[in-house]
C-alpha positions as a Markdown table, in Angstrom:
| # | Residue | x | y | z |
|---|---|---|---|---|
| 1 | Unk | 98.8 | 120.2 | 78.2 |
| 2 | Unk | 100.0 | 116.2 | 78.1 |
| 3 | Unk | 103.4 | 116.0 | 76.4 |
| 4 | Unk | 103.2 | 113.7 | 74.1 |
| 5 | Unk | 104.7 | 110.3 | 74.8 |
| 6 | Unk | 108.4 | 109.2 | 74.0 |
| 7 | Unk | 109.8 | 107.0 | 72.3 |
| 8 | Unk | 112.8 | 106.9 | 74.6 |
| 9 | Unk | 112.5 | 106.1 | 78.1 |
| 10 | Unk | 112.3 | 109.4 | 80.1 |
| 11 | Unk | 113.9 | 110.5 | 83.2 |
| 12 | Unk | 110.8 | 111.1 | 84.8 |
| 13 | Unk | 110.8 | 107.5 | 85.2 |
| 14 | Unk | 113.5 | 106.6 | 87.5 |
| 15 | Unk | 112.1 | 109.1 | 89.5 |
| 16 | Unk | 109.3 | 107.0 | 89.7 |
| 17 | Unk | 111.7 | 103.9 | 90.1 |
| 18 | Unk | 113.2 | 106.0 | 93.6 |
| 19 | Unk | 110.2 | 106.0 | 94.9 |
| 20 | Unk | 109.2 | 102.2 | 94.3 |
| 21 | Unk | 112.6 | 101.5 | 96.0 |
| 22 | Unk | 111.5 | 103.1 | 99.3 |
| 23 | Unk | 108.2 | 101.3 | 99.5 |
| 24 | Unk | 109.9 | 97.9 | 98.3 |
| 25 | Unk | 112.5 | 98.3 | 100.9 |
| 26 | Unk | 109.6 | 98.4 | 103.1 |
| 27 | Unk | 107.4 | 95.5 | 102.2 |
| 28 | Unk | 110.3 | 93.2 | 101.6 |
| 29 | Unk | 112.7 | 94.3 | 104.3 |
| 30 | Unk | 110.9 | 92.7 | 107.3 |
| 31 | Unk | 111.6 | 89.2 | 106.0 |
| 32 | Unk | 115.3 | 90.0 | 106.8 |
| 33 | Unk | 114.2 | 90.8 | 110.0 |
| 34 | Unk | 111.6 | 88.3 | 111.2 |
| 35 | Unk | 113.6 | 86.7 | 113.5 |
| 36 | Unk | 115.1 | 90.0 | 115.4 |
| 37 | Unk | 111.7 | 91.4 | 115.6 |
| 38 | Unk | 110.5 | 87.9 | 116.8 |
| 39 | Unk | 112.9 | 87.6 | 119.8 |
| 40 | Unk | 113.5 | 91.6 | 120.7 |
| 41 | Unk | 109.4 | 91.8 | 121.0 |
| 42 | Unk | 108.8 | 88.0 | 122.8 |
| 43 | Unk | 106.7 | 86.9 | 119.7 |
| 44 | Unk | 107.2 | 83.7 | 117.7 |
| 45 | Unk | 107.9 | 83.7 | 114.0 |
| 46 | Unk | 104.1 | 82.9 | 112.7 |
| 47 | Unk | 103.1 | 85.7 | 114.8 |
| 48 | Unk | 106.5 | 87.4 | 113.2 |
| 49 | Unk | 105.1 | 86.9 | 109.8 |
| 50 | Unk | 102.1 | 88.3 | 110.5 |
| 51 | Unk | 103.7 | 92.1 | 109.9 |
| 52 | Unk | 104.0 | 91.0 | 106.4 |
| 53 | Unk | 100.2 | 90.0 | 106.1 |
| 54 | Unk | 99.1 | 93.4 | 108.0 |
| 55 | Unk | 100.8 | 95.2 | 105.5 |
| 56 | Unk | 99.5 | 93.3 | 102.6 |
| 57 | Unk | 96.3 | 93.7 | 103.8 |
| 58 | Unk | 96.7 | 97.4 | 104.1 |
| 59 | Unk | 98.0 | 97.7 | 100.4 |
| 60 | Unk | 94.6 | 96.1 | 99.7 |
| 61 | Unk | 91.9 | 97.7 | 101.3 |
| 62 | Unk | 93.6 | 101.3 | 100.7 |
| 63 | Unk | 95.0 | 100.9 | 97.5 |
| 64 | Unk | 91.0 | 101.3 | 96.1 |
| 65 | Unk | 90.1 | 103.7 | 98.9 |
| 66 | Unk | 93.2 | 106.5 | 98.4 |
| 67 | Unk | 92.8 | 106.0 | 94.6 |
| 68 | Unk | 89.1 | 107.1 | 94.4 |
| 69 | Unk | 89.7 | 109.5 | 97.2 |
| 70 | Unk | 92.4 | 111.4 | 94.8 |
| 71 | Unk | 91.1 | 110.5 | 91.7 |
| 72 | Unk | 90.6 | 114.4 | 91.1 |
| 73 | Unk | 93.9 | 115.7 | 92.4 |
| 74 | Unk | 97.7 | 115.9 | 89.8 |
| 75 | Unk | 98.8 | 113.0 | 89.9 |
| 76 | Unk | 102.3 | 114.7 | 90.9 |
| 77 | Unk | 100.8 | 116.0 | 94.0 |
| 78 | Unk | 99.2 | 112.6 | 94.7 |
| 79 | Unk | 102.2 | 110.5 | 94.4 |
| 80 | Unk | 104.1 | 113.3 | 97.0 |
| 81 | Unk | 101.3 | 112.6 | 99.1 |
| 82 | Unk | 101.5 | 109.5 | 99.5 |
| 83 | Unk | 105.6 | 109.3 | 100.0 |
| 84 | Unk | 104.8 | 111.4 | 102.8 |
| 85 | Unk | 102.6 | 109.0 | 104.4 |
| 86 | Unk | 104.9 | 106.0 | 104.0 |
| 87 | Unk | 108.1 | 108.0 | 105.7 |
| 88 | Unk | 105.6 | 108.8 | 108.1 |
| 89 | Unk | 104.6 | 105.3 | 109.1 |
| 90 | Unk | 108.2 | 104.1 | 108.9 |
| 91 | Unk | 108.9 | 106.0 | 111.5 |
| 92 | Unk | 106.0 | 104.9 | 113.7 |
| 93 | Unk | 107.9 | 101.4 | 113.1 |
| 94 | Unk | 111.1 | 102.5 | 113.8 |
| 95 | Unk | 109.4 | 104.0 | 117.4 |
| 96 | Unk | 106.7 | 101.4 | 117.9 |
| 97 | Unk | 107.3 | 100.3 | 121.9 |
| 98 | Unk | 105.7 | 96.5 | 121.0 |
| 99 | Unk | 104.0 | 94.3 | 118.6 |
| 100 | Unk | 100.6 | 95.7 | 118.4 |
| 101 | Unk | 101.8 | 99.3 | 117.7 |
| 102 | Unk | 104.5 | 98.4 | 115.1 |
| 103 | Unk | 101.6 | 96.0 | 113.2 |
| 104 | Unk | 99.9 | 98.9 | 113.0 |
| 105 | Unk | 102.6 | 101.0 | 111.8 |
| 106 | Unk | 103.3 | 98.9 | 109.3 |
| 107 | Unk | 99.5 | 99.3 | 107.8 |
| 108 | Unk | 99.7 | 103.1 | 108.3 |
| 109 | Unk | 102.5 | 102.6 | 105.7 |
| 110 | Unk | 101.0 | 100.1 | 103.8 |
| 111 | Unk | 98.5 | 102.5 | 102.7 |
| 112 | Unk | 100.2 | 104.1 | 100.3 |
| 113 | Unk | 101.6 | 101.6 | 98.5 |
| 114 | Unk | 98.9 | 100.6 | 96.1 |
| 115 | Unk | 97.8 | 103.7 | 95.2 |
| 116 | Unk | 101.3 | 105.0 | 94.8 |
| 117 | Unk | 102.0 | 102.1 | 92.2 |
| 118 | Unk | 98.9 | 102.2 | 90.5 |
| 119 | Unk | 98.9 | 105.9 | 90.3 |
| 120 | Unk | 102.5 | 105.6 | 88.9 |
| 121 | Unk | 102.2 | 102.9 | 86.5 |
| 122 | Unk | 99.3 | 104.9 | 85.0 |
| 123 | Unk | 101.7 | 108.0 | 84.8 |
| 124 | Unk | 104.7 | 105.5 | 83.4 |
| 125 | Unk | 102.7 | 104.4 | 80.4 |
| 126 | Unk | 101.6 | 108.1 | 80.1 |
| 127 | Unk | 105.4 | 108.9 | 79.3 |
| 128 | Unk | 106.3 | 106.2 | 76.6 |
| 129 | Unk | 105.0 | 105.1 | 73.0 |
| 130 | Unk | 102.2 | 102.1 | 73.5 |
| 131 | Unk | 104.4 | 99.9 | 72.4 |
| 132 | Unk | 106.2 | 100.3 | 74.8 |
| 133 | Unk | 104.1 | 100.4 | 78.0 |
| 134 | Unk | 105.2 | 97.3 | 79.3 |
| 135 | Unk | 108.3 | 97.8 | 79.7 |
| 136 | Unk | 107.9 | 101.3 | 81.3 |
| 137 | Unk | 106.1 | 99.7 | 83.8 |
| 138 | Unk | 109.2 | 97.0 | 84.2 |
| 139 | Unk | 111.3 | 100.3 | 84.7 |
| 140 | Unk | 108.8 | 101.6 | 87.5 |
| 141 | Unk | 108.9 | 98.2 | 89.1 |
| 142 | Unk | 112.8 | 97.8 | 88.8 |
| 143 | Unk | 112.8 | 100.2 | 91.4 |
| 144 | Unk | 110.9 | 97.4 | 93.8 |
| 145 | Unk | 113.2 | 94.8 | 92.2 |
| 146 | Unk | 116.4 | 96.8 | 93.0 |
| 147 | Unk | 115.1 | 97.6 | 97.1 |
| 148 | Unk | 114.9 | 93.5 | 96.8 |
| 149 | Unk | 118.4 | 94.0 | 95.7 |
| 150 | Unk | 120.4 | 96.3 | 97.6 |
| 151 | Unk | 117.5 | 97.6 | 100.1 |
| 152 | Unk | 116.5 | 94.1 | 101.6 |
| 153 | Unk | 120.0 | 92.8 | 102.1 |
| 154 | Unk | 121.2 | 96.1 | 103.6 |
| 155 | Unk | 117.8 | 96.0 | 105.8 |
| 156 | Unk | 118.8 | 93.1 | 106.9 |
| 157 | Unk | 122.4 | 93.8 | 107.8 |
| 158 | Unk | 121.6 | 96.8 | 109.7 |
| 159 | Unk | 119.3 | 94.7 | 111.8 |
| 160 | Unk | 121.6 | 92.4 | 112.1 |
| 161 | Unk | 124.1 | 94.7 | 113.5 |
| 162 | Unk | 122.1 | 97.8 | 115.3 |
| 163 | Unk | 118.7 | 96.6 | 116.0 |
| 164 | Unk | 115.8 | 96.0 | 113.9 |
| 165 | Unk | 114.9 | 99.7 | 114.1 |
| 166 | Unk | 118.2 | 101.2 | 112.5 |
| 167 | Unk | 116.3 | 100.0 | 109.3 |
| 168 | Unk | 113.1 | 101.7 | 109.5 |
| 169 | Unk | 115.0 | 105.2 | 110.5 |
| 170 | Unk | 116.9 | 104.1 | 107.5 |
| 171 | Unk | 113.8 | 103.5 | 105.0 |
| 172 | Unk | 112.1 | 106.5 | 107.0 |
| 173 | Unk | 115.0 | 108.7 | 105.5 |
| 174 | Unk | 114.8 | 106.6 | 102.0 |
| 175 | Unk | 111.1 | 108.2 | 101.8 |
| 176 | Unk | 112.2 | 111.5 | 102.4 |
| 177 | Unk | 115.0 | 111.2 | 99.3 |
| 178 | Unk | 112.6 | 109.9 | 96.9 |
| 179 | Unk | 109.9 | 112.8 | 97.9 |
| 180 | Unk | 112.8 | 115.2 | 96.4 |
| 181 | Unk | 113.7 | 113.4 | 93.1 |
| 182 | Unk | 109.8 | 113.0 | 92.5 |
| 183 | Unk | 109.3 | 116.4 | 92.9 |
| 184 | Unk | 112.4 | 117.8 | 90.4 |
| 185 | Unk | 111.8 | 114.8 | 88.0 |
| 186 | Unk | 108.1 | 114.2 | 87.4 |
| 187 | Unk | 107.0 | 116.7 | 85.5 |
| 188 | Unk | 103.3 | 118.6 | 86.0 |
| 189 | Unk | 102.2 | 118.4 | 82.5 |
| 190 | Unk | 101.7 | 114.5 | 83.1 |
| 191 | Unk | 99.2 | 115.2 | 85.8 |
| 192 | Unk | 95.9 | 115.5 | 84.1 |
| 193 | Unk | 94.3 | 112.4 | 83.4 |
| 194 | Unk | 91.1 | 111.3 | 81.9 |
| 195 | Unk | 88.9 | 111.6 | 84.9 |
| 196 | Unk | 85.8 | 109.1 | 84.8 |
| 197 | Unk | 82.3 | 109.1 | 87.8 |
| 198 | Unk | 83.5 | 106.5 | 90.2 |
| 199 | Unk | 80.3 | 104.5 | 89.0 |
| 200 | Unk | 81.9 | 104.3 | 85.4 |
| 201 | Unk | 85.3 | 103.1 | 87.0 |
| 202 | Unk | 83.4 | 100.4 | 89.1 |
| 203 | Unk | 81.6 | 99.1 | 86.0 |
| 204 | Unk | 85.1 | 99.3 | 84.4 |
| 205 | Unk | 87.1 | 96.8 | 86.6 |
| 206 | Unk | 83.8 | 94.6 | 87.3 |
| 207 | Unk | 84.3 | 93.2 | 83.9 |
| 208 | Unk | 85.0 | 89.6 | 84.1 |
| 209 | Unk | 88.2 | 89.7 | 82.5 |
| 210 | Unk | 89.8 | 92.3 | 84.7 |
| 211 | Unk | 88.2 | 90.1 | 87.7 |
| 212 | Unk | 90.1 | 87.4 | 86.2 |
| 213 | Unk | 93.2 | 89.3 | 86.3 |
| 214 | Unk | 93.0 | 90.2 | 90.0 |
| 215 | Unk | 92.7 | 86.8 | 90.8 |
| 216 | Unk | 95.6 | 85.4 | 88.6 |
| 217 | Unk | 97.9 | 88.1 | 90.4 |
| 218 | Unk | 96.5 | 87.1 | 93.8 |
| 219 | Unk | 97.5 | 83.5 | 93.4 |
| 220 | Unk | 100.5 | 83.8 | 91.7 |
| 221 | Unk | 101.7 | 85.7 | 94.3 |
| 222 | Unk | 100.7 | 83.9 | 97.2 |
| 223 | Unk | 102.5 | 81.5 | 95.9 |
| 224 | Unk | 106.0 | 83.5 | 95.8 |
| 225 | Unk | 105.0 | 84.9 | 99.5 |
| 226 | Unk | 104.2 | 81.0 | 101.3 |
| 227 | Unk | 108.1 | 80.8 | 100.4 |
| 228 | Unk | 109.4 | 84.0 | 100.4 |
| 229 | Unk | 108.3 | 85.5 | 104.0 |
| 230 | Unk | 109.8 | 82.5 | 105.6 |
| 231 | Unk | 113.2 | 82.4 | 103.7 |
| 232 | Unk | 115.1 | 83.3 | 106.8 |
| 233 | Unk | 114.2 | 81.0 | 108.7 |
| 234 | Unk | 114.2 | 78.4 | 105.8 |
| 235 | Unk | 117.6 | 78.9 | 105.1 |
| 236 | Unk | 119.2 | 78.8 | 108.7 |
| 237 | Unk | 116.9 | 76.0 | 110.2 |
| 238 | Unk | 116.2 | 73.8 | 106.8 |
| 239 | Unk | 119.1 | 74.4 | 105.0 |
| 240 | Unk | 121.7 | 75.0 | 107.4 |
| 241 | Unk | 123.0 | 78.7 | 107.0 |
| 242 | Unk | 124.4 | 80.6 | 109.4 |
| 243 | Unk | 122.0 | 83.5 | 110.1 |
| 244 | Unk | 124.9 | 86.4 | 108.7 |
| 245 | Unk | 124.7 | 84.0 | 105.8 |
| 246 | Unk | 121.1 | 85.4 | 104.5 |
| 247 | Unk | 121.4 | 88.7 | 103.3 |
| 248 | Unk | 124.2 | 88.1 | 100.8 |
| 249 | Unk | 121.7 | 84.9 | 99.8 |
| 250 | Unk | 118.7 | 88.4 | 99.5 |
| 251 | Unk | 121.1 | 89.4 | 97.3 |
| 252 | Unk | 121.2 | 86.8 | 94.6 |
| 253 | Unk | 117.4 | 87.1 | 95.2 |
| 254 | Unk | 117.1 | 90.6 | 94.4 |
| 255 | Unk | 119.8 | 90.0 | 91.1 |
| 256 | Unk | 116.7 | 87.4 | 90.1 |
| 257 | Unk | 113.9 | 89.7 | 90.7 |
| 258 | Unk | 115.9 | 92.8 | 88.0 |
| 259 | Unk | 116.1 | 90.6 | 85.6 |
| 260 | Unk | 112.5 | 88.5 | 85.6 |
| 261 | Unk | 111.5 | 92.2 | 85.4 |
| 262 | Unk | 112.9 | 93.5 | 82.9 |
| 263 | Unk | 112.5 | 90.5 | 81.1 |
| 264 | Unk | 109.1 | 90.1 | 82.2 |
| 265 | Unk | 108.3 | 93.8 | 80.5 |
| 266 | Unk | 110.4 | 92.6 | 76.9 |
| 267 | Unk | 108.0 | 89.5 | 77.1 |
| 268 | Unk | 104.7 | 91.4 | 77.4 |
| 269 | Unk | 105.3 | 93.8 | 75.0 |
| 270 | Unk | 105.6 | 91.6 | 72.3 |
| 271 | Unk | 102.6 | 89.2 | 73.1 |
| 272 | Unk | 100.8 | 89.8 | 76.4 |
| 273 | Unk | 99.2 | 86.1 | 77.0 |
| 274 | Unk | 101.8 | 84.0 | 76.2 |
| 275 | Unk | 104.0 | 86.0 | 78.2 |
| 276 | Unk | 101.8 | 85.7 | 81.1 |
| 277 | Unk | 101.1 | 81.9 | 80.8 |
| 278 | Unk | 104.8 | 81.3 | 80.1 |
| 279 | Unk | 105.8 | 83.5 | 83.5 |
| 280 | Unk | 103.6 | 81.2 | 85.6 |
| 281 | Unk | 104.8 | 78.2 | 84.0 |
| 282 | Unk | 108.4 | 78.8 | 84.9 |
| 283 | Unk | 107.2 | 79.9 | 88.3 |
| 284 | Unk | 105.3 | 77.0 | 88.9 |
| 285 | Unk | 108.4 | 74.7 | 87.9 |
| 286 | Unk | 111.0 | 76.8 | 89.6 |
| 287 | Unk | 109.0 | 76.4 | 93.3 |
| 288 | Unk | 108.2 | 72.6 | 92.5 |
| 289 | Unk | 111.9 | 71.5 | 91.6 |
| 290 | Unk | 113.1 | 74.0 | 94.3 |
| 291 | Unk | 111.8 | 71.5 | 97.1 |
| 292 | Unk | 114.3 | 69.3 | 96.4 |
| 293 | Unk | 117.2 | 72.1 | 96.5 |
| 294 | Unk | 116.5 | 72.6 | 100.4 |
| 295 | Unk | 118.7 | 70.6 | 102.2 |
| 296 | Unk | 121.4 | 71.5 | 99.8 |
| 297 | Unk | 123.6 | 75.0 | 100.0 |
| 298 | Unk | 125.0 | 75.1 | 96.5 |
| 299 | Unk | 121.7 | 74.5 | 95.4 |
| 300 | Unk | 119.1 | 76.5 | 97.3 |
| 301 | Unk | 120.9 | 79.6 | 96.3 |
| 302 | Unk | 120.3 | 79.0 | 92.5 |
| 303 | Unk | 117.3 | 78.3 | 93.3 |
| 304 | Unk | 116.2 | 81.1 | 95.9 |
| 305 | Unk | 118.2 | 83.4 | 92.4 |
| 306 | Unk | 115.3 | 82.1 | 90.1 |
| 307 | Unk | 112.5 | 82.2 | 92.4 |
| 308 | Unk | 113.4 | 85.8 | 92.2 |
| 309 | Unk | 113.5 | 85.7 | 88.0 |
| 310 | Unk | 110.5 | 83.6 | 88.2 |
| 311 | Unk | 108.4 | 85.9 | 90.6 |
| 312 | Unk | 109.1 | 89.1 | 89.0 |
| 313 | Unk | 109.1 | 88.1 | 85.3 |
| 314 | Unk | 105.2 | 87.7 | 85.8 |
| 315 | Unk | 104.6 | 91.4 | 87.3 |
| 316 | Unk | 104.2 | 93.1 | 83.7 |
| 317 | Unk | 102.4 | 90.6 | 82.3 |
| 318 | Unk | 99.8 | 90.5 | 85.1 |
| 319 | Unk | 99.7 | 94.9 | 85.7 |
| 320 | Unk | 99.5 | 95.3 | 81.6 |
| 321 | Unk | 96.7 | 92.6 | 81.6 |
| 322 | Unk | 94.7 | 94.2 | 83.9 |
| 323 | Unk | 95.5 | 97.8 | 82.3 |
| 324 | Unk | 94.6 | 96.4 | 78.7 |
| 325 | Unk | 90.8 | 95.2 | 80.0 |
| 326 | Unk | 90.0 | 98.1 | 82.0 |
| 327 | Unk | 89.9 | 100.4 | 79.7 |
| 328 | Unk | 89.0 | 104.1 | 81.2 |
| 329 | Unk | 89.6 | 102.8 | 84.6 |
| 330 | Unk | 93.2 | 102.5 | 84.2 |
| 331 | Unk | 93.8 | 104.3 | 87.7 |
| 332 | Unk | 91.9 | 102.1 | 89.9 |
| 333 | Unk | 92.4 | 99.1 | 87.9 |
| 334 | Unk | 96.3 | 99.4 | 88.5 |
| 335 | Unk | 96.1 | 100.7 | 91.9 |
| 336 | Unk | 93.4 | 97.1 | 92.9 |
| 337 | Unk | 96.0 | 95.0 | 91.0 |
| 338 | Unk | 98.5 | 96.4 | 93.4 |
| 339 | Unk | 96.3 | 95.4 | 96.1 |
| 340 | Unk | 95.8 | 91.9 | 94.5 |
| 341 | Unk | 99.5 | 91.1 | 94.6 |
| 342 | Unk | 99.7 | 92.3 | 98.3 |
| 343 | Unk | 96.6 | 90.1 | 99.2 |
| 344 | Unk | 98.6 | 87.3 | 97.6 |
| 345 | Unk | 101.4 | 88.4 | 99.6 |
| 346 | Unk | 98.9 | 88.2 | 102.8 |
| 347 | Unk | 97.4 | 84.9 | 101.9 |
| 348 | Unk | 101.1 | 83.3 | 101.1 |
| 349 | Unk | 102.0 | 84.4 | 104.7 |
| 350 | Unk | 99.1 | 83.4 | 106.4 |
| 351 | Unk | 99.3 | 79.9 | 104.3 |
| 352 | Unk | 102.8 | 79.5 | 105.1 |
| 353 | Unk | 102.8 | 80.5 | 109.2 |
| 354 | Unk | 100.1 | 77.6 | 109.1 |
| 355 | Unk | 102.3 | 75.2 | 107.3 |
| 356 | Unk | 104.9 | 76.0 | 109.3 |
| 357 | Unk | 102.8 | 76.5 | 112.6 |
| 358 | Unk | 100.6 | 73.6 | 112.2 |
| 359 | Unk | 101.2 | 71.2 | 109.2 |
| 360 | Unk | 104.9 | 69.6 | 107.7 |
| 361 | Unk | 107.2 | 72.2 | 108.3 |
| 362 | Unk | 109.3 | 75.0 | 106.9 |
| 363 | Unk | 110.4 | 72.3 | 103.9 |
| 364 | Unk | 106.9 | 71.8 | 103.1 |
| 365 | Unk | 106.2 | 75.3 | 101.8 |
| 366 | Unk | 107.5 | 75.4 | 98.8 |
| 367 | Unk | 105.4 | 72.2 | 97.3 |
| 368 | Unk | 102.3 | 74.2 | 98.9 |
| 369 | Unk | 103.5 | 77.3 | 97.1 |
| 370 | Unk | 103.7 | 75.3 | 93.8 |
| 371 | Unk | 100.3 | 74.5 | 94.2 |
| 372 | Unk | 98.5 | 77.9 | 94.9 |
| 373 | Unk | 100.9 | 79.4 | 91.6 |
| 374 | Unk | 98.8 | 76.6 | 89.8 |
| 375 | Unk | 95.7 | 77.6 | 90.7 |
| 376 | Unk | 96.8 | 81.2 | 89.0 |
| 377 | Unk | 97.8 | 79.5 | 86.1 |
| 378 | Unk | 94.3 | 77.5 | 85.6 |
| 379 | Unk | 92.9 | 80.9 | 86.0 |
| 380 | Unk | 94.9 | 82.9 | 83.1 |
| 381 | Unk | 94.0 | 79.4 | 81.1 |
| 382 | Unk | 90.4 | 80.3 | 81.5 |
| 383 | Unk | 90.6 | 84.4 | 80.7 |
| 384 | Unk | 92.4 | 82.7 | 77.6 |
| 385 | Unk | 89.7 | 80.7 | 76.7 |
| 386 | Unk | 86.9 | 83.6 | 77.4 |
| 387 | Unk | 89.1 | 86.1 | 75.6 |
| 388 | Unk | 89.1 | 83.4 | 72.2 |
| 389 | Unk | 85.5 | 82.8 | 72.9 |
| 390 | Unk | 84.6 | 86.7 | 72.5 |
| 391 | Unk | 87.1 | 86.9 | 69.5 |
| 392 | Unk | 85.3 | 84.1 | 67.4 |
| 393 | Unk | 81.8 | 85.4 | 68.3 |
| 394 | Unk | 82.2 | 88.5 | 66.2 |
| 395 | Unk | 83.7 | 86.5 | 63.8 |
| 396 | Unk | 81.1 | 84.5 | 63.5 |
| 397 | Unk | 78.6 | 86.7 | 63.2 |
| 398 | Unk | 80.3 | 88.2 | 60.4 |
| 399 | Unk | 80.1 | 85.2 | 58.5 |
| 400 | Unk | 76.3 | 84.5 | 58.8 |
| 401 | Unk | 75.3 | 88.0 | 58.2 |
| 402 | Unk | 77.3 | 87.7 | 55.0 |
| 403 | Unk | 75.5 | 84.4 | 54.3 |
């Protein structure tokens, strides 16, 4: 039987957090690395960059796949599962003898990542009071935040310093850590879910306002990821760092992404929409102004500190969204949202290795970015304007029935 949820925040959730830090060390890691990887396996950077969008593009396709295909297993035993598989495919990385092998890696790994976030964002929420979903979500996700933190920069160091595959062995051995705390911490009784026929779920997150949600993460986040998977390269060859210069710069990032989380969850809670249009706003602003701070040291490391509040103060908003309007589908629903920011993750990549292959430049993508985080925003605008229109309706025909 379910305990029932808490109003404090349990313990059950940092050992959700753990895991979330090994598979954001992961994702986020490489952009440390682009340039190592780059020269040890004779590619250029575009081609470099493309390890981010393989990943992404994993996260995507097998976030719905693993989620449907485990729907009837614990949740506990799923989420286990899935660790496995990523310290698994780290270690294919940290082995892979050339390009084509360690992209492939890198999408063995990538498969657990949606379904391990979606899976655990349904069992966060489980845990807590529903007031306070939200921000058990930010907790889950502060594990992400804090591998952006300590995990990236320390990634990146390593790299630096033994090779490029020192920090897979050393994410590879991160898995195997948080497999332990998820095991002692997460307790059974949260397994059982409401199970639903895959046909129900599919009718569930075909509803136009989840839809709509996918797509507002999917450009939002392409917008963070034209900027983000090139910031090595942005701050040695546009800005003028030294290259040991960049991962105490990932630091300031990852300070950025903690607190847009957590502030980002607080937000939500209280009013859903207007945190999630307020989030993009800020983003929006923060990656326009930003393309002015490039050429300037001082500056492009207050901005590249809230790019990281900006980014991550919009991940509640946009995963609570899409858990709100999918109703009994909450599994999948999370687990495709988690695919929708890695395909914005993809897309940003792809987008910027073009800008950077074959339009203006490295100092160009942030303008670009600016652009696709507005096309996210014009989006939420119009789930806004459905969401009042369905509101009113009943409303409305209250008032002539009483007439």
């Amino acid at each position: 039987m379910a305990a029932h949820p808490s109003r404090s925040m349990p313990v059950a959730l940092y050992a959700l957090a753990a895991g979330a830090f090994g598979i954001g060390t992961t994702e986020f890691v490489i952009m440390g690395l682009l340039m190592q990887v780059a020269a040890d396996l004779k590619i250029n950077i575009a081609s470099a960059g493309l390890l981010i969008s393989g990943y992404a593009l994993g996260v995507f396709f097998g976030a719905p796949v693993l989620t449907v295909a485990t729907s009837r297993l614990p949740r506990k035993t799923v989420l286990l599962a899935l660790m496995a598989i990523f310290t698994i495919g780290n270690l294919f990385c940290a082995l892979a003898p050339n390009y084509p092998v360690l992209l492939l890696a890198r999408v063995i790994t990538a498969l657990a990542h949606g379904t391990f976030f979606g899976v655990g964002a349904v069992v966060a929420t489980s845990l807590v009071a529903p007031d306070r979903r939200a921000s058990a979500i930010s907790i889950m996700f502060t594990g992400l935040t804090i591998a952006t933190l300590l995990g990236v920069p320390a990634g990146a160091w390593l790299g630096l310093h033994f090779g490029w595959r020192s920090t897979f062995w050393a994410v590879a051995a991160i898995g195997v850590l948080a497999m332990v705390v998820i095991a002692a911490l997460v307790p059974a009784s949260h397994d059982a879910g409401k199970r639903i026929a895959v046909r129900a779920e599919v009718r569930a997150i075909s509803q136009p306002s989840v839809l709509l949600g996918l797509l507002m993460t999917v450009l939002g986040f392409a917008g963070v990821f034209t900027v983000f998977t090139y910031i090595q390269p942005i701050l040695t060859e546009v800005t003028g760092f030294a290259e040991s210069a960049v991962s105490p710069i990932l630091l300031i990032f990852g300070i950025g992404l903690i607190a847009g989380n957590l502030l980002g969850g607080k937000l939500a809670d209280r009013r859903l929409m207007p945190a999630l249009l307020s989030t993009l706003v800020v983003l929006i602003a923060v990656l326009s102004v930003m393309t002015f701070a490039l050429h300037s040291k001082v500056l492009v490391v207050l901005f590249v500190g809230l790019l990281g509040v900006a980014a991550f103060a919009t991940v509640p908003p946009l995963q609570l969204w899409v858990l709100h309007k999918a109703n009994d589908a909450q599994s999948l629903a999370s687990s495709l949202n988690i695919g929708a920011f890695n395909l914005g993750n993809a897309l940003g990549a792809w987008l910027g290795g073009t800008v950077v292959a074959h339009g203006p430049g490295l100092g160009a993508l942030t303008w670009v970015a600016a652009l696709i985080t507005l096309a996210g925003l014009l989006v939420a605008l119009w789930a806004r304007q459905r969401e009042n229109s369905e509101l009113r309706l009943p409303a409305s025909l209250c008032a002539s029935s009483e007439s």
